[in-house]
Steps between C-alpha positions, in 0.01 A plus 500: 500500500656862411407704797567885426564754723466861394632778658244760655418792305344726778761730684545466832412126456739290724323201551638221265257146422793267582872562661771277365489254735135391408586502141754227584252300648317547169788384306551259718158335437577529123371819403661760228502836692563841320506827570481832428872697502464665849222363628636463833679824552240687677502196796884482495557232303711492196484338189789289548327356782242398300730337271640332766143353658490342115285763325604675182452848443356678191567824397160541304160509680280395223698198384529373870097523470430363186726192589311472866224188610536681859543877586572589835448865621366739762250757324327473266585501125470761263245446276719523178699208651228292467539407136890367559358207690404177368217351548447230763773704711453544856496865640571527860491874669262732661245600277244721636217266340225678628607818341659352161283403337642634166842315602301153572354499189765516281661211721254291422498602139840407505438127647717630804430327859527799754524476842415753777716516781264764707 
């Protein structure tokens, strides 16, 4: 399973879906982590540690998405980023569902699985 990981677009966002040690335990269980260049930065953790834990790290967002069957994030996504995922992916963040309605639709439109972590 390809399990992406991009890195937060909101600034002040330091919050980061998994630290390197959990994305070893990923790997360790057989799955292909990526993520975004930097995505850790803003919790202190560096690419290279990343690299380290077994994950690569790609310098373009939208090819890290389109390649995805699992995204991992904290907010939301941008609607635009919908279309780089493929369908039957799994979206994992907060979503807002009760007030995206706009956003949920074109998940589903898309064949994506989204899950809500409120």
């Amino acid at each position: 399973m390809n399990i992406a990981i991009p890195k937060e677009y909101k600034d002040g966002e330091s919050r980061v879906p998994m630290i390197p040690a959990n994305v070893k335990k990923l790997v360790d269980r057989g799955g292909q982590v990526a993520i975004e260049t930097g995505m850790g930065e803003s919790a202190g953790f560096s690419d290279d540690e990343y690299r380290s834990a077994g994950s690569t790290v790609a310098p373009n967002r939208k090819d890290l998405l389109l390649l995805a069957d699992m995204v991992l994030r904290i907010r939301k996504p941008p609607i635009e980023e919908i279309g780089w995922l493929k369908e039957g992916c799994i979206h994992i963040s907060y979503l807002d569902p009760f007030n995206e309605g706009e956003l949920l639709s074109k998940l589903v439109s898309r064949g994506v699985s989204a899950l809500s972590m409120e």
